[in-house]
C-alpha positions in Angstrom: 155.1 9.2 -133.6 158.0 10.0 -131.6 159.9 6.6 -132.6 158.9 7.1 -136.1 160.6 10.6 -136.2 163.7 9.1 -134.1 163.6 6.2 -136.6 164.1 8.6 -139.7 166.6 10.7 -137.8 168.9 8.0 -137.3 168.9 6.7 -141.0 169.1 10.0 -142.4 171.8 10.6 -140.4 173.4 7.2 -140.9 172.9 7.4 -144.8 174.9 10.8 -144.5 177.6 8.5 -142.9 177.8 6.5 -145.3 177.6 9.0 -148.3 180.6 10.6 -146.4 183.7 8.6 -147.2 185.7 9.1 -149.6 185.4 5.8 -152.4 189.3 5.0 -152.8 189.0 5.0 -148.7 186.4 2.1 -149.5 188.4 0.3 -151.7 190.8 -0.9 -148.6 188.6 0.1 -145.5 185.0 -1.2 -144.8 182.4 1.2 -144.2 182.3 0.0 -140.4 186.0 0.5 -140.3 185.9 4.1 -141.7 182.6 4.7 -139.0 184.9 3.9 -136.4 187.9 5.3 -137.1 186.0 8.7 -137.7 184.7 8.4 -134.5 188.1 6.9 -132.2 190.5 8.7 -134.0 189.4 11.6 -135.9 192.8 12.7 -136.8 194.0 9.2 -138.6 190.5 9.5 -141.1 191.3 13.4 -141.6 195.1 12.2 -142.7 193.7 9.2 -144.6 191.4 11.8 -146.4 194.3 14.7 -146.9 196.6 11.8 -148.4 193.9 11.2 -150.7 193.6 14.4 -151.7 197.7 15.9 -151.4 199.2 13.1 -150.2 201.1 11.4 -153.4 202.7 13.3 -156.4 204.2 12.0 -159.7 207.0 13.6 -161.7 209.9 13.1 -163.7 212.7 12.2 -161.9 214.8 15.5 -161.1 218.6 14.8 -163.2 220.7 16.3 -160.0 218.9 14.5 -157.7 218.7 10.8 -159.8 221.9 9.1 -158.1 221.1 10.4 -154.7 217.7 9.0 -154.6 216.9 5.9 -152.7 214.0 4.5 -154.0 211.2 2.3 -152.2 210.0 0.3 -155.4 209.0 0.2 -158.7 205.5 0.5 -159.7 203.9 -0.3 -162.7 200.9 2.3 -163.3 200.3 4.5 -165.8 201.8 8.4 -164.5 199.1 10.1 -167.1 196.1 8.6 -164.8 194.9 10.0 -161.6 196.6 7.9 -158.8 196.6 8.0 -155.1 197.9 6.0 -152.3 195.3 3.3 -152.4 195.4 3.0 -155.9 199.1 2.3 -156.2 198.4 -0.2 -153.1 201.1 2.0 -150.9 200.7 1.7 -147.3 201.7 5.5 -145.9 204.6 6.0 -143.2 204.3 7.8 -139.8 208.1 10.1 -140.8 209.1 9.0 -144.1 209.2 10.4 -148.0 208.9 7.4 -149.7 209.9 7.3 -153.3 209.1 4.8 -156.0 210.3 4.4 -159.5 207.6 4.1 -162.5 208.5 1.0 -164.2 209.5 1.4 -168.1 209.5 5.6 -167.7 211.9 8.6 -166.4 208.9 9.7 -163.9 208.4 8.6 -160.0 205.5 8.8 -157.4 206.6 10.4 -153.9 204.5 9.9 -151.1 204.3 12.3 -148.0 204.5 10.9 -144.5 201.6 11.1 -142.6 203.2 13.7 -140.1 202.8 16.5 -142.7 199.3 15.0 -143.8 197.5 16.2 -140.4 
């Protein structure tokens, strides 16, 4: 009875997990990945997680500031849909801004460094 009861408590708890992570996060990390990185280095997953969630923004590109601006790319998405990091396939910095044009339109994405995503 006793490894029965074990038994469920360790599925429930692993199915919790599981249910856990955020889906974009599984679009570029495997589950075991995410267990793991949860679990060595709690403070990577929560900034993963806050990127997800406050990490990008997209606007028009400010008039003053168009010259000055050093962009990191061009991306080609549409700036009316719901984006985040993963889904623009941007890989976030430790200290930088990084900037990006959106191709064929007056708007850009900017993307937080992961030292003000903790």
């Amino acid at each position: 009875m006793k490894t029965v009861l074990t038994l469920l408590l360790f599925l429930v708890s692993y199915s919790i997990s599981f249910a856990q992570h955020h889906p974009d996060l599984l679009k570029r990390y495997s589950t075991e990945e995410l267990d793991e990185l949860e679990t060595s280095n709690p403070e990577e997953y929560t900034i993963l997680n806050n990127a997800l969630e406050r990490g990008t923004f997209i606007g028009p590109i400010p008039e003053e500031k168009a010259k000055s601006i050093t962009f990191d790319g061009e991306l080609a998405i549409n700036p009316d849909v719901d984006q985040n990091f993963i889904t623009m396939g941007i890989t976030l910095k430790e200290n930088k801004y990084q900037y990006f044009r959106i191709k064929g339109t007056d708007q850009m994405v900017g993307v937080l460094p992961k030292s003000l995503l903790h």
